[in-house]
C-alpha positions in Angstrom: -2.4 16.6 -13.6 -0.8 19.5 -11.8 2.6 19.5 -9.8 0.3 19.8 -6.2 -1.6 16.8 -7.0 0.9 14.7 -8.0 3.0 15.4 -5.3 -0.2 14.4 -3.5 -0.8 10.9 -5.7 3.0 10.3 -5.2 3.0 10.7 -0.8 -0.5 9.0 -0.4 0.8 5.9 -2.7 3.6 5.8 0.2 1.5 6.4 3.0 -0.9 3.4 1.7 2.7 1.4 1.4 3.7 1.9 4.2 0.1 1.7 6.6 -0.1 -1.8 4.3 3.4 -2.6 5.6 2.4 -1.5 9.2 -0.8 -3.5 9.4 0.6 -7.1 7.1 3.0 -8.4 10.3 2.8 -11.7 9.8 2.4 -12.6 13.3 -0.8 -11.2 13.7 -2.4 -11.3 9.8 -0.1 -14.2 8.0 1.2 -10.6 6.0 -2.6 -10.3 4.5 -4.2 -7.1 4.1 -7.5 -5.7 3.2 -7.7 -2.6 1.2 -10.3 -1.0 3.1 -8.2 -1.2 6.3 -5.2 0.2 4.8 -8.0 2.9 4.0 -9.8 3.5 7.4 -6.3 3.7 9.1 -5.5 6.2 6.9 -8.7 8.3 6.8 -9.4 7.3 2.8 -12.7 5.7 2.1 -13.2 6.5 -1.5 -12.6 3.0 -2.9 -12.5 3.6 -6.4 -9.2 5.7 -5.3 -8.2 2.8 -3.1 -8.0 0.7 -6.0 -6.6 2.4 -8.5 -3.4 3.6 -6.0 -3.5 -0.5 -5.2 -3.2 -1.5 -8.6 -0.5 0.9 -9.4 1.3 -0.6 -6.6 0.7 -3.6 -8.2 1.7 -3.1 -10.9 5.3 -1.8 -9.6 5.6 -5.2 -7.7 5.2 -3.3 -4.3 1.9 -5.4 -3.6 0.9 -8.5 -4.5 -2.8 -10.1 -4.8 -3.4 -13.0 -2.2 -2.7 -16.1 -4.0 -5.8 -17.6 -2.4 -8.3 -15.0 -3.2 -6.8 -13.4 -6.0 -8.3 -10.4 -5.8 -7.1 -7.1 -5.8 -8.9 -5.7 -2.4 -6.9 -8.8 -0.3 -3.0 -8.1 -0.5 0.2 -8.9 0.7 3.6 -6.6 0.5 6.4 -8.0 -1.4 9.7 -8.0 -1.0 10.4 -5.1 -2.7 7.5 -3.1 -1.2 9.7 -4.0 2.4 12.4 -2.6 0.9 11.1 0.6 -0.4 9.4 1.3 3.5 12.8 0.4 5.1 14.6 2.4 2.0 12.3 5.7 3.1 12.3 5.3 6.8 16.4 5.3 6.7 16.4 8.6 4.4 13.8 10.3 6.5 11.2 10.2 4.1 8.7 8.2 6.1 
């Protein structure tokens, strides 16, 4: 993988973050998302690359599966996925 596209992996696994963060307000979803609307807002359709970028944030404890369906295309942002958004807004980085 070059430098380009990994700076490229690295801003659109924080642009999927933080559109999931945007789009999961509990008032309005009760904090579940769908991957393929975290996609459309964002212009990505290619779900094989929706996945992988949702498992990896998986994986890092950023998103989290919805209990009830338990599958990996319905999410919800953890605790530590708030933080990160919040972290990157304050440094300017959003």
């Amino acid at each position: 993988m070059s430098e380009g596209s990994s700076k490229l992996t690295v801003a659109l696994i924080r642009r999927i973050l933080m559109t999931a963060y945007k789009l999961g307000d509990p008032r309005y979803t009760g904090g579940v998302i769908r991957m393929e609307e975290v996609g459309r807002e964002i212009g990505v359709h290619d779900r094989d690359l929706l996945e992988k970028i949702t498992r990896v944030l998986v994986i890092n404890k950023d998103l989290r599966p919805d209990p009830e369906t338990n599958e990996i295309d319905m999410f919800r942002v953890t605790r530590q996925g708030r933080a990160k958004v919040h972290r990157w807004r304050h440094e300017g980085q959003a």
